[in-house]
C-alpha positions as CSV (number, residue, x, y, z in Angstrom):
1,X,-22.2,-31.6,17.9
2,X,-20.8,-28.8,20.5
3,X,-17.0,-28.6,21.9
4,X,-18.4,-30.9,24.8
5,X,-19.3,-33.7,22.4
6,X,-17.9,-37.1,23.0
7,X,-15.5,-37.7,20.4
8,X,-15.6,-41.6,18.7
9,X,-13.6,-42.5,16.1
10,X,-14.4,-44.9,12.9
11,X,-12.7,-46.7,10.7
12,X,-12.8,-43.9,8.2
13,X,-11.8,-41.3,10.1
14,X,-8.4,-43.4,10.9
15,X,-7.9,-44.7,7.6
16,X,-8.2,-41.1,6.9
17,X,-5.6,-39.5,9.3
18,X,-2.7,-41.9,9.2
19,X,0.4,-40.9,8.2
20,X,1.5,-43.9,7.0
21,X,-1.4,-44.9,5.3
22,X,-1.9,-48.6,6.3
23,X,-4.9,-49.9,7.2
24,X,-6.0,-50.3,10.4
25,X,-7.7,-53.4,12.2
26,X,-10.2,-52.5,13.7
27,X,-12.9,-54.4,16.6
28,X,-16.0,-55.7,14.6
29,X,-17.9,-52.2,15.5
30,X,-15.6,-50.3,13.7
31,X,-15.1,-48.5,16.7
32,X,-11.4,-47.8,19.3
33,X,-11.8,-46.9,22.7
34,X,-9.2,-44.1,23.8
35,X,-8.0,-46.7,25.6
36,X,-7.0,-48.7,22.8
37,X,-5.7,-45.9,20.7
38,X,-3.2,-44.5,22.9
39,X,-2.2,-47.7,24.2
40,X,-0.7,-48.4,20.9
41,X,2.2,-46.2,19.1
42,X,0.2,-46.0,15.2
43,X,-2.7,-45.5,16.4
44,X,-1.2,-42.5,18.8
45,X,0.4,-41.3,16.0
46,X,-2.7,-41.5,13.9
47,X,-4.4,-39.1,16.5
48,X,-1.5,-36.8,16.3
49,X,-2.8,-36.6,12.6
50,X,-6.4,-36.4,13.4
51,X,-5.8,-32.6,16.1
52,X,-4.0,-31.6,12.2
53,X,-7.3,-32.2,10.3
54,X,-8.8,-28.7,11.8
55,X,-6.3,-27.0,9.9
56,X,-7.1,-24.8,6.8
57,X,-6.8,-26.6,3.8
58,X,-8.1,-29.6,5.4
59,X,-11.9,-31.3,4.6
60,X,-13.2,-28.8,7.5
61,X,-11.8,-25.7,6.5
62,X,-12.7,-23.8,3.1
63,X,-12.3,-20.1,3.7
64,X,-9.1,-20.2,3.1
65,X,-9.9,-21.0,-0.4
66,X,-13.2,-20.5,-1.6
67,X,-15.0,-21.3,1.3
68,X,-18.5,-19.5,1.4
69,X,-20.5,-20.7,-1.2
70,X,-17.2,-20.5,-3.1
71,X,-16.3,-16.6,-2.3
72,X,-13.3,-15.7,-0.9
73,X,-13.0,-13.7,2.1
74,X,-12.0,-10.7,0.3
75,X,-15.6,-10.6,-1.2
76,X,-16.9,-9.8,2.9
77,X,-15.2,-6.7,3.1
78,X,-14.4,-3.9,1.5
79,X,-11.4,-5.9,-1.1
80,X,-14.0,-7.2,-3.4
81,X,-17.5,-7.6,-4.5
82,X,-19.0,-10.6,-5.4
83,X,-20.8,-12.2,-8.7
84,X,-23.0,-14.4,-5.9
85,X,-24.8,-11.1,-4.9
86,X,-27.0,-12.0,-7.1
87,X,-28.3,-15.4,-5.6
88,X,-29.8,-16.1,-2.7
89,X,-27.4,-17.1,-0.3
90,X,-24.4,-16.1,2.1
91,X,-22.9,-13.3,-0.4
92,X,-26.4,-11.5,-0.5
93,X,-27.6,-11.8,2.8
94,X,-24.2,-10.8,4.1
95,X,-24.6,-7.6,1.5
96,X,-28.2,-7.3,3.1
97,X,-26.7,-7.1,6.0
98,X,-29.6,-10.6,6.2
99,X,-27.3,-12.1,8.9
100,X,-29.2,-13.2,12.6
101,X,-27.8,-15.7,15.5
102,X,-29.7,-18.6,14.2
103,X,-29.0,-18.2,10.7
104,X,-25.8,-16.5,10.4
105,X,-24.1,-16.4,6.3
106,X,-20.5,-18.1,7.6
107,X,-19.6,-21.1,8.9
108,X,-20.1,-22.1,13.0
109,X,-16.1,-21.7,13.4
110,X,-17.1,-21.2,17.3
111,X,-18.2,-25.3,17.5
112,X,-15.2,-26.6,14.9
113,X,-12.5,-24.9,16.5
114,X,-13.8,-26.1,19.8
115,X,-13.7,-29.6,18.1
116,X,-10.0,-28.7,17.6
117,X,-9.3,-27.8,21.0
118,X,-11.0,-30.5,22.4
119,X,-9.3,-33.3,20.6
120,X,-6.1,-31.5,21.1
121,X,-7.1,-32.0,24.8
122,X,-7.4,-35.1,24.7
123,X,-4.5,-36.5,23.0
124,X,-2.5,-34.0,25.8
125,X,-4.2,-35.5,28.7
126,X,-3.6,-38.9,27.7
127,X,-0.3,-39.1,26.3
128,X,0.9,-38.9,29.5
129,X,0.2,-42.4,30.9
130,X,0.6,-43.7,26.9
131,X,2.1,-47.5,28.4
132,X,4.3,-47.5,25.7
133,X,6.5,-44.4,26.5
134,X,7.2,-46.4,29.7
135,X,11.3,-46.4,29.6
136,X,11.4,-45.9,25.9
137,X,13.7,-42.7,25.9
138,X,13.5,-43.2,21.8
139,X,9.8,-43.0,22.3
140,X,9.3,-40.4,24.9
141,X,11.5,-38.3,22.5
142,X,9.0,-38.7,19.6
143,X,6.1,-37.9,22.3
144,X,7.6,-35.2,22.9
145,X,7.9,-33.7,19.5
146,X,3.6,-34.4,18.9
147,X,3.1,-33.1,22.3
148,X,5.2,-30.0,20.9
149,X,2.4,-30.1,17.4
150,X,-0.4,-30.2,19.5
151,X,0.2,-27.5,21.8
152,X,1.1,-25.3,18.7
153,X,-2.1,-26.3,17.1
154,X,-4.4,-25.7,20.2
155,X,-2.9,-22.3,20.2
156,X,-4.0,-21.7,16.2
157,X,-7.2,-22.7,16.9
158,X,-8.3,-20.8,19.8
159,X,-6.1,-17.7,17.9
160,X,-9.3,-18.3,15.0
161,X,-11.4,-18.6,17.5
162,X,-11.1,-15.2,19.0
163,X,-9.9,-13.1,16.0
164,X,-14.1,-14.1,14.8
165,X,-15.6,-14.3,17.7
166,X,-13.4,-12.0,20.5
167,X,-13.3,-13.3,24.7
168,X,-14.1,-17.4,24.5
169,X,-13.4,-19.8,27.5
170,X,-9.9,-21.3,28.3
171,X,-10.5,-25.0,28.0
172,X,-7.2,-26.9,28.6
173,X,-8.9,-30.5,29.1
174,X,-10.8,-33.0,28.1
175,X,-14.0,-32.2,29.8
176,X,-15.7,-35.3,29.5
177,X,-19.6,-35.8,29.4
178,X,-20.9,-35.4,33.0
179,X,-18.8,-32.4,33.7
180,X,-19.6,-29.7,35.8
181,X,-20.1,-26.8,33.0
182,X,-21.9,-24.5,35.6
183,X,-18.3,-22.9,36.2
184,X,-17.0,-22.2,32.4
185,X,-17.2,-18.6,31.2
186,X,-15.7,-16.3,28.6
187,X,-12.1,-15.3,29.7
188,X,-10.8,-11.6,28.5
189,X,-9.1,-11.3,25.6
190,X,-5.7,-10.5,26.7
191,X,-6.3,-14.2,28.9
192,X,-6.6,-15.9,25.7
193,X,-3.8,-14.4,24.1
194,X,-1.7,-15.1,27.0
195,X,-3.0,-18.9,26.4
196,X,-2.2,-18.9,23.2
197,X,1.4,-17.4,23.8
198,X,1.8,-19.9,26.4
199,X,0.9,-23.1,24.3
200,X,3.5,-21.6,21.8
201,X,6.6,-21.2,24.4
202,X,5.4,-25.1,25.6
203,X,5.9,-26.3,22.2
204,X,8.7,-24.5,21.8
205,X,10.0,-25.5,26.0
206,X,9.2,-29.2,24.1
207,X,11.8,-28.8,21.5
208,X,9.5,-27.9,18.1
209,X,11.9,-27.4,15.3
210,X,12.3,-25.2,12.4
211,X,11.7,-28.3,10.7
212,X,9.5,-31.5,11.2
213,X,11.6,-33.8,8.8
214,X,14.0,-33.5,5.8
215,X,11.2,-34.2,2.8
216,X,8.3,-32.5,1.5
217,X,6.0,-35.1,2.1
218,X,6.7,-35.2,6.3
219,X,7.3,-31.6,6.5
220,X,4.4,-29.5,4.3
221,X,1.4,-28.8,6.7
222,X,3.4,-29.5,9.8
223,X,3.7,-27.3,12.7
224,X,7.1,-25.9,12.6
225,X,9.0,-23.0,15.2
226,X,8.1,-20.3,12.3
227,X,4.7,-20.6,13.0
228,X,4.8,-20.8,16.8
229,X,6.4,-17.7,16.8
230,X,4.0,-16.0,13.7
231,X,0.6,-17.3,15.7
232,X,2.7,-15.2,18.7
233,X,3.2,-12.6,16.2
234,X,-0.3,-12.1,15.4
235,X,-1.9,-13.0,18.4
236,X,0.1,-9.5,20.4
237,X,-0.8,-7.7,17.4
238,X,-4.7,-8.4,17.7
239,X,-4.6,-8.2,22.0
240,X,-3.2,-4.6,21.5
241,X,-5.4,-3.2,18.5
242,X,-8.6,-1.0,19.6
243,X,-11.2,-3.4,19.6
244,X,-9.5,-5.5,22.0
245,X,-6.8,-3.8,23.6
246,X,-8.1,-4.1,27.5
247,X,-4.9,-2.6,29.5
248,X,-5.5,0.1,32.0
249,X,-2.6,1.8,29.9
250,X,-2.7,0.7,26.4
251,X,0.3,2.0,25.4
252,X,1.6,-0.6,27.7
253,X,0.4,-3.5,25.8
254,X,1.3,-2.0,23.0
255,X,5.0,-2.0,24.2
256,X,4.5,-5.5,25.3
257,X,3.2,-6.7,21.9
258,X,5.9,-4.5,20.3
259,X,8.4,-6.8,21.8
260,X,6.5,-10.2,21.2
261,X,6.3,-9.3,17.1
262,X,9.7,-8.3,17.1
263,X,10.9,-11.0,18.7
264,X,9.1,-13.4,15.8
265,X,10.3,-11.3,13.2
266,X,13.8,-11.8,14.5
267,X,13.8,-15.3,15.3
268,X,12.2,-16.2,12.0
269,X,15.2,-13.9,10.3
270,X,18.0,-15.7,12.4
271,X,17.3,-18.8,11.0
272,X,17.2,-17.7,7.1
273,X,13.7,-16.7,6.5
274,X,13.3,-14.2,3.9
275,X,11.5,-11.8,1.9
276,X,11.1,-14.0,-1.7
277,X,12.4,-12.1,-4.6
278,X,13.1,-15.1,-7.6
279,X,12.3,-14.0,-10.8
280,X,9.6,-15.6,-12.5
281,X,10.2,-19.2,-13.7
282,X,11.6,-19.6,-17.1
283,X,8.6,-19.6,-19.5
284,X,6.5,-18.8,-16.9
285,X,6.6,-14.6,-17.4
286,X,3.4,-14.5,-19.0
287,X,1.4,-14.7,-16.2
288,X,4.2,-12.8,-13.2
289,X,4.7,-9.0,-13.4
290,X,7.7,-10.4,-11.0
291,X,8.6,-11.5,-7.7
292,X,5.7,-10.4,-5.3
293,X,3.4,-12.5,-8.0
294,X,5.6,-15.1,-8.6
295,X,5.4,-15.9,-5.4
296,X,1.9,-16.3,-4.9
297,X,2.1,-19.2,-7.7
298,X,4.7,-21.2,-5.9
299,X,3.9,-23.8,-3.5
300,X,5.4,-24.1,-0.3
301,X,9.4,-24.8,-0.8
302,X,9.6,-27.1,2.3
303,X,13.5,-27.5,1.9
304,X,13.3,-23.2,1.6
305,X,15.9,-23.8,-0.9
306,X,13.9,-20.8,-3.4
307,X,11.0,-20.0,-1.0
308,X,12.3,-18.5,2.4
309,X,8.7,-16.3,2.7
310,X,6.0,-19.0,3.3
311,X,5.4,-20.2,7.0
312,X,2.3,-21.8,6.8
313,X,0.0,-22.4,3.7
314,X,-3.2,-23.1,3.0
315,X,-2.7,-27.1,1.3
316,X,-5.7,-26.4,-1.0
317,X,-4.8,-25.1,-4.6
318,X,-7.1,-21.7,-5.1
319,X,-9.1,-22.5,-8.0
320,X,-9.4,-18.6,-9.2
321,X,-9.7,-19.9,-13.0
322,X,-13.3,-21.3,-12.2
323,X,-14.6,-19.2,-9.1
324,X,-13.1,-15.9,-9.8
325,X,-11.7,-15.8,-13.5
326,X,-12.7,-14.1,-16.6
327,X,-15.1,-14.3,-18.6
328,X,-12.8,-14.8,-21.9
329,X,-11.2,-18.3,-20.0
330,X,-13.1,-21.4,-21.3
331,X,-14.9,-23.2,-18.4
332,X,-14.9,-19.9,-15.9
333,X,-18.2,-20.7,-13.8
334,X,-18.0,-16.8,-12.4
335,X,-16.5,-13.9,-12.3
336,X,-16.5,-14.5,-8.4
337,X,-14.0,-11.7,-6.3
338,X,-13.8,-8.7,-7.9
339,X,-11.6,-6.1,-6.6
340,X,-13.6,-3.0,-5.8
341,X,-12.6,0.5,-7.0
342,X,-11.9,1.1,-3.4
343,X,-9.2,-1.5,-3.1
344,X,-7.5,-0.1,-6.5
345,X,-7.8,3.5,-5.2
346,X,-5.0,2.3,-2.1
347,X,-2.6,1.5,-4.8
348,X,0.6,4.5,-4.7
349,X,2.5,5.8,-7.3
350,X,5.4,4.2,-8.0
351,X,7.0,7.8,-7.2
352,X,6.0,6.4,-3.3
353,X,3.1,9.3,-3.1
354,X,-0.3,8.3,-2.9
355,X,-2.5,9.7,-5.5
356,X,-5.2,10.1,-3.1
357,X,-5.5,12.1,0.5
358,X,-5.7,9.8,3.0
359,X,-7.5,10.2,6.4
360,X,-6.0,9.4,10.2
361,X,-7.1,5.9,9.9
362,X,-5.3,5.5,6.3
363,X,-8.5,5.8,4.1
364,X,-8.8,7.7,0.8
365,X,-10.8,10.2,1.4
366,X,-14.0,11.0,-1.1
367,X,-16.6,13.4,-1.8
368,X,-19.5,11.8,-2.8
369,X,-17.9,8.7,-4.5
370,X,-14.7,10.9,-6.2
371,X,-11.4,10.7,-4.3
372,X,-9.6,14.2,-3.4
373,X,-6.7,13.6,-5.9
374,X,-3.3,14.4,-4.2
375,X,-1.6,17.0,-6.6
376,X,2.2,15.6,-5.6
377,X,1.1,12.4,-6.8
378,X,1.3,13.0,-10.4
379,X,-1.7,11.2,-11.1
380,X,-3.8,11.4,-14.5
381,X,-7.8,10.7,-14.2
382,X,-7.4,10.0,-17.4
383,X,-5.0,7.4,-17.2
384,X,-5.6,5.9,-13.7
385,X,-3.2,2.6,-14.2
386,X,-0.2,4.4,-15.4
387,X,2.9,4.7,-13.2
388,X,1.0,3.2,-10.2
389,X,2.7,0.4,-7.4
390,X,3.8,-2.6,-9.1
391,X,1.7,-5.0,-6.7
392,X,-1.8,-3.4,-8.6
393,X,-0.7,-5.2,-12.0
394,X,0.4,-7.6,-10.2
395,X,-2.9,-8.2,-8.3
396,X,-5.8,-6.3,-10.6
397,X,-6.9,-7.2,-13.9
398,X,-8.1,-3.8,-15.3
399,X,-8.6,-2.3,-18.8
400,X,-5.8,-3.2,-20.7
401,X,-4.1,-5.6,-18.6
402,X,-2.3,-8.5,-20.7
403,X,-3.6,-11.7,-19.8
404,X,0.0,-13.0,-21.0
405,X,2.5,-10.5,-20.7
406,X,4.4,-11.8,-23.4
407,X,1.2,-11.2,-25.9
408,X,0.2,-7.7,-26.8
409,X,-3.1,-9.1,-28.0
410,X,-4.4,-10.6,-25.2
411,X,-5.4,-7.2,-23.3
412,X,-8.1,-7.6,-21.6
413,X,-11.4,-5.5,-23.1
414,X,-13.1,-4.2,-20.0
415,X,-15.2,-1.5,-21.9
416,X,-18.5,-1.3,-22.5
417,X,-19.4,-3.3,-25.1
418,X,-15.7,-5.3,-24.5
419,X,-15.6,-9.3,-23.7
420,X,-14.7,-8.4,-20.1
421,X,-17.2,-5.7,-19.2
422,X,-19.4,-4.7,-16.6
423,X,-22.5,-6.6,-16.0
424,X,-25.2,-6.0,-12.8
425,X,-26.4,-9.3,-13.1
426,X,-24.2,-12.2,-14.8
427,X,-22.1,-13.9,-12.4
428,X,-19.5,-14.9,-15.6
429,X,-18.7,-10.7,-15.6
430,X,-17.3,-8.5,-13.3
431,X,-19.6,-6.4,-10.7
432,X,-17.0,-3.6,-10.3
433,X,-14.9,-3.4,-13.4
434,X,-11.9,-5.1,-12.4
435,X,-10.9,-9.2,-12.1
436,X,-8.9,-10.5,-9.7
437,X,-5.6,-11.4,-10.9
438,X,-3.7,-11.6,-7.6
439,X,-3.2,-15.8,-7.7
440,X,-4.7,-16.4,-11.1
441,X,-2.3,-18.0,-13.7
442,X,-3.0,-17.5,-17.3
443,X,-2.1,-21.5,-18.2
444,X,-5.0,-22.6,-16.4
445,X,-7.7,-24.7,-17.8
446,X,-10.5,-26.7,-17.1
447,X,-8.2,-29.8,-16.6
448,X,-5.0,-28.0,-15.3
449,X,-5.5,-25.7,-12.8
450,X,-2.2,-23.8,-12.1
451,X,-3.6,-20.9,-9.9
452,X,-1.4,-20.0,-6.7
453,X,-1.5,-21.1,-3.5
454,X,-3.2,-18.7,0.1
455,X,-0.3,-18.2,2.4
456,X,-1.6,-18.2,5.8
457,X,1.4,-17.1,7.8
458,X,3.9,-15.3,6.0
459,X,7.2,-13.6,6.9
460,X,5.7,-9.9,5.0
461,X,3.2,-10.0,7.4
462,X,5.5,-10.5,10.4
463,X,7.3,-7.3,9.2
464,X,4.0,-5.3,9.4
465,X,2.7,-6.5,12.3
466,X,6.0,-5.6,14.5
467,X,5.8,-2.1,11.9
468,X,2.6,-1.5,13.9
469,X,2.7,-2.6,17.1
470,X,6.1,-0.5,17.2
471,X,4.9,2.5,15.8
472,X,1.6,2.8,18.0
473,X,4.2,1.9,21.2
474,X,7.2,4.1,20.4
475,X,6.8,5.6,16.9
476,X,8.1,5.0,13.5
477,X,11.8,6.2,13.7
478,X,12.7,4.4,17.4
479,X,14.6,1.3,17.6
480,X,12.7,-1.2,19.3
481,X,15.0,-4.0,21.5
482,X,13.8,-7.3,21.5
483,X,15.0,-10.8,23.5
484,X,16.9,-11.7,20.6
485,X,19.4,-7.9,21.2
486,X,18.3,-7.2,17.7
487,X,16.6,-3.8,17.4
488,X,14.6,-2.3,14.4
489,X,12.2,0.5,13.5
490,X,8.7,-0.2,12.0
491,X,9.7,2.0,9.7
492,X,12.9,0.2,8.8
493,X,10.1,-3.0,8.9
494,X,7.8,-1.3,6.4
495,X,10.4,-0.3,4.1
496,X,12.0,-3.7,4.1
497,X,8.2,-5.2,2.6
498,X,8.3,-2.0,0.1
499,X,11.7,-2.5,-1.5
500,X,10.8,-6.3,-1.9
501,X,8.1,-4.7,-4.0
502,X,9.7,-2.3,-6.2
503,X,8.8,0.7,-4.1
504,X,11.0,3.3,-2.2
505,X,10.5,4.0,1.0
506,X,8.6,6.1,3.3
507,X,10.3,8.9,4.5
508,X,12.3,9.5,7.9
509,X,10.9,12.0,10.0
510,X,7.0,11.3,9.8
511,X,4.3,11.9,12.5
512,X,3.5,9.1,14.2
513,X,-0.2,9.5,13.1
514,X,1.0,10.3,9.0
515,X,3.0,6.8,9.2
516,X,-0.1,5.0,10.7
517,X,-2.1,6.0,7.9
518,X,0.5,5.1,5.4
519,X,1.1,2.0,7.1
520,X,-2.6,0.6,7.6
521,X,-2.4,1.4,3.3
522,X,0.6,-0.5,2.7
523,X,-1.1,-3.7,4.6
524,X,-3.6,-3.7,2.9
525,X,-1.9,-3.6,-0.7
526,X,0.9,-6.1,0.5
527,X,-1.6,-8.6,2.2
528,X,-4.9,-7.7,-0.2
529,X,-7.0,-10.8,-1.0
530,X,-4.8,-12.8,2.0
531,X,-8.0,-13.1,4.5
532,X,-6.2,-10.2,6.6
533,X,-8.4,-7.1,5.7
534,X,-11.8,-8.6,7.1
535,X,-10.1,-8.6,10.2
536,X,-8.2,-5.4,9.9
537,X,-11.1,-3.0,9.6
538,X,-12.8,-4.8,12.6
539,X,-9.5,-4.6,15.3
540,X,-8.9,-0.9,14.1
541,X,-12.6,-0.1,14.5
542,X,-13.6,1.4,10.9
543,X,-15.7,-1.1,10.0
544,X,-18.3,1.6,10.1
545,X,-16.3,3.3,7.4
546,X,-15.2,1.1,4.9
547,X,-17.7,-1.4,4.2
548,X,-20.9,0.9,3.7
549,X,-20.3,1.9,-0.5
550,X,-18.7,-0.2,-3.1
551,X,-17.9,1.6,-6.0
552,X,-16.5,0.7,-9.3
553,X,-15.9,1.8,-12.4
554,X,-17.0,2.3,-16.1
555,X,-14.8,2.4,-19.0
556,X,-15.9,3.9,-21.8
557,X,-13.6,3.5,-25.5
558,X,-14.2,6.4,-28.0
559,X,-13.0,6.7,-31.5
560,X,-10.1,9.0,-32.2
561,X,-9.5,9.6,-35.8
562,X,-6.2,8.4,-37.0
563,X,-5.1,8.0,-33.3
564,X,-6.7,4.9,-32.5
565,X,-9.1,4.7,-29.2
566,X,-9.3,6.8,-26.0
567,X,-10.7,5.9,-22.6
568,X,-13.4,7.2,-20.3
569,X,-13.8,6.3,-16.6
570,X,-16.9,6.8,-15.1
571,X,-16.8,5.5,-11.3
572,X,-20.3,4.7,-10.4
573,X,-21.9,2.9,-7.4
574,X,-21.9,-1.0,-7.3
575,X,-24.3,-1.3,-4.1
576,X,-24.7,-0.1,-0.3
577,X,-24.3,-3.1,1.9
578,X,-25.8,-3.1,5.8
579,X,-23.1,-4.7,7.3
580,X,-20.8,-2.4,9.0
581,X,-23.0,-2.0,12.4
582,X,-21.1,-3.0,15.5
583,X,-22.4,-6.4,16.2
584,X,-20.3,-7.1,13.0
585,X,-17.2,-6.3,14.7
586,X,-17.8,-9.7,16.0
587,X,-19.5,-13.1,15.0
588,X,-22.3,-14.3,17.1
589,X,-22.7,-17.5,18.1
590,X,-25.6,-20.2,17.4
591,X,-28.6,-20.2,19.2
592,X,-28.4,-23.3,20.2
593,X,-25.0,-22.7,21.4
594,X,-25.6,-20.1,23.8
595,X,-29.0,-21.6,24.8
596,X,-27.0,-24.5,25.9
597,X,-24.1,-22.1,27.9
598,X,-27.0,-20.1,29.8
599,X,-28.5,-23.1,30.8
600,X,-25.1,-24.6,32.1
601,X,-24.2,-21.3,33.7
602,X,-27.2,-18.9,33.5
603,X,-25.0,-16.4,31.4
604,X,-26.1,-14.9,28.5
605,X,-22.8,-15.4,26.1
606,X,-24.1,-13.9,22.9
607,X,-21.6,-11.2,21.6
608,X,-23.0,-7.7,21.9
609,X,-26.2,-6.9,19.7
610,X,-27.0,-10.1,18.1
């Protein structure tokens, strides 16, 4: 099935997608016309539910949480390095750089976002002559607040659409079979964006709220205004990075998206989002170092009564205990994610310097596989965990870590020879050295899983994406205005996401080039293992330079009479991947998709070398 498909719906798929739950008669063919679905209120209303059922979380989408073969994102980039590289299958022939047009190691996003769109389409074309709105101002208020939810979930899918596979075409309606396709083509970039933005001011022009209803069950995976206004956010952000940024003067769109991220930051902060900083639950401390990990375990406080961070989530538990755990958990099918050395080596010092000497484009640099250690830093080789940023703990399982925090004992033996070392070949132990710990929850088991939840818009990564676009427009110590009269500095934004942390801030006074670096490093620690870094490396354009080497480490435990055990660390390489060519800035599309376009419009719409 392509986006041009005609779209039928069956008794399961209704059953499936109304709110209410009640069953639906149904004609002897199992079958409605659209006719007969928007010429009734439920069954409307069950539509409005079926343009949700792209979202992540839902039966379509999985990379949000364990979605390729059961990897995470992270694992296709430079974050992690997966136990699957063993097997055949999308880890290793992404590794192997193995990856062609007609048989490509992630999912056909291209043709299920499409799906999206097009049913989106369809519900807005014919809710307008819906005969039971006729009069009914009760009713036309209640079409107006799904045509408000569709228009905000058009605009989400074509923002997946283009962050994977860059310029796609504008389609606003229902382009039935028998259309005239000759005429479609790829729009810019900056054209999609401004489609996006302007399916997010409609649903907002249409009255979208900051809240659906008043109870979790109406409310959790519902559009709301916070996530208008955060698909806005990063939509201006991706429009004005390198790879896409197509402005005569870039600094101008940078100025421009300046004002659109700063405007969602300060909206969302108007009406009481904010950074979450709860301690850990009662009884609950064995498995947080604190807030930033706490958070991770919560689920989506619709009422924001405790959580005031989480816009949008993924609805899907993460299931780290089985795909990515340890080795020493009962049931653990792999070792799945595992943070490389280079994602640990872009952890600070909690003194706020880094330990390594970062580059323009806010890499550490290396010789050979070593990092240039950064004498200010106060770091010890021979204690690499000590006095480092508290989100590493938080997010790394290295040698030593406490499983439970409250149990000396259970520190984790990632030695050679340890329960938790390093293995080239079994999936149940780590590739690189280190677990993942960012989500995992120490009172999970086979039959309770109580990992954390992927937030998919979040109100940390509004901060750093107006902390960008507002440092590449103006620079890190100007105040930026916005439509809402409230003015900030993206370094005053970067420092707000560091305090939350534990961290002080990064000084006044810094180059504009020095705070880029430091800023691309404090994303990627404050959003690692989100499914933002795959992204990152590709808009910035390093690609090329982060995903060639993964490196991890050794640990080595010697003897020390009457003193115990000391530790070696011996950083070695885990594998060379053939991934970071150009064409993997973007994702091709199938064969037999752009076969089909070249015959409807003799263009050739394959992204560039695939």
């Amino acid at each position: 099935m392509n986006l041009f498909n005609k779209l039928t719906i069956t008794l399961a798929a209704c059953a499936a997608i109304c709110s209410c739950g009640d069953v639906l008669d149904m004609p002897e063919d199992g079958r409605y016309s659209l006719d007969d679905i928007f010429g009734d209120f439920d069954l409307t209303m069950a539509y409005v539910n079926k343009c949700y059922s792209y979202m992540p979380g839902g039966d379509y989408i999985k990379d949000y949480a364990f979605g390729y073969g059961g990897s995470l994102l992270a694992s296709f980039c430079d974050e992690a390095q997966d136990t699957r590289d063993v097997m055949p299958g999308e880890v290793s022939n992404w590794y192997q750089g193995n990856g062609t047009a007609a048989a490509f190691p992630m999912p056909d996003y291209w043709t299920l976002y499409y799906q999206g769109i097009r049913t989106c389409n369809i519900f807005l074309d014919r809710i307008e002559t819906a005969p039971f709105l006729d009069g009914d101002r009760i009713m036309q208020s209640e079409a107006n607040l799904w045509k408000a939810q569709v228009h905000a979930l058009r605009a989400f899918y074509m923002l997946q659409i283009i962050k994977r596979y860059g310029p796609a075409p504008i389609i606003t309606g229902p382009m039935e079979e028998g259309a005239d396709f000759s005429k479609v083509e790829r729009a810019s970039f900056s054209e999609c964006v401004d489609a996006i933005i302007e399916d997010c001011e409609t649903a907002v022009a249409y009255g979208l709220p900051w809240r659906i209803g008043s109870q979790m069950q109406t409310d959790y995976g519902m559009m709301s205004r916070a996530v208008v206004y955060a698909i806005q956010s990063q939509a201006a952000l991706y429009a004005a990075s390198p790879l896409w940024n197509d402005a005569a003067d870039p600094l101008e769109k940078w100025r421009w998206a300046a004002r659109i991220t700063g405007d969602a930051l300060n909206r969302c902060l108007e009406n009481d989002y904010q950074l979450f900083r709860s301690a850990p639950d009662a009884g609950s401390l064995g498995s947080s170092t604190g807030a930033y990990q706490s958070y991770f375990f919560s689920k989506m406080d619709v009422e924001r009564q405790r959580d005031k961070e989480t816009i949008y989530e993924c609805k899907t538990q993460l299931n780290v205990w089985n795909e990515s755990g340890l080795p020493v958990n009962p049931a653990t099918i792999r070792a799945g994610a595992c943070p490389t050395q280079e994602m640990v080596d872009a952890y600070e010092m909690e003194n706020g310097e880094h330990p390594f000497v970062l580059d323009a484009d806010g890499c550490v640099v290396y010789d050979g596989i070593v990092p240039r250690i950064n004498p200010a830093s106060g770091y010890d080789e021979s204690d690499p965990y000590a006095g480092r940023d508290p989100r590493l703990t938080a997010s790394v399982f290295f040698n030593g870590s406490l499983l439970n925090l409250e149990e000396p004992e259970s520190a984790l033996q990632i030695y050679d020879g340890g329960d938790c070392r390093v293995s080239p070949t079994d999936q149940r132990y780590t590739r690189t050295g280190y677990y993942l710990r960012k989500f995992h929850h120490n009172l999970s088991t086979a039959g309770n899983v109580a990992d954390g939840y992927m937030k998919i818009f979040r109100l940390g990564e509004l901060y750093l994406n107006f902390a960008e676009a507002a440092n590449e427009a103006y620079g890190p110590g100007t105040a930026v205005p916005d439509v809402t009269g409230s003015v900030r500095t993206a370094l005053a934004a970067v420092n707000a996401v560091r305090d939350r942390a534990g961290m002080p801030g990064l000084p006044a006074g810094m180059p504009q080039d020095g705070f880029r670096a430091r800023y691309r490093n404090e994303r990627r620690v404050e959003l690692a293992f989100e499914q933002h870094r795959f992204y990152d490396v590709r808009r910035w354009k390093i690609l090329d330079k982060t995903d060639r080497t993964v490196t991890g480490v050794d640990t080595w435990r010697h003897t020390v009479p009457d003193d115990g055990y000391s530790y070696e660390y011996r950083r070695f390489v885990v594998g060379e991947r053939e991934n970071y060519g150009p064409q993997y800035l973007m994702m091709p599309l199938l064969v037999e998709e752009v076969s089909k376009m070249k015959m409807y419009t003799g263009t050739d719409w394959q992204n560039p070398g695939w």
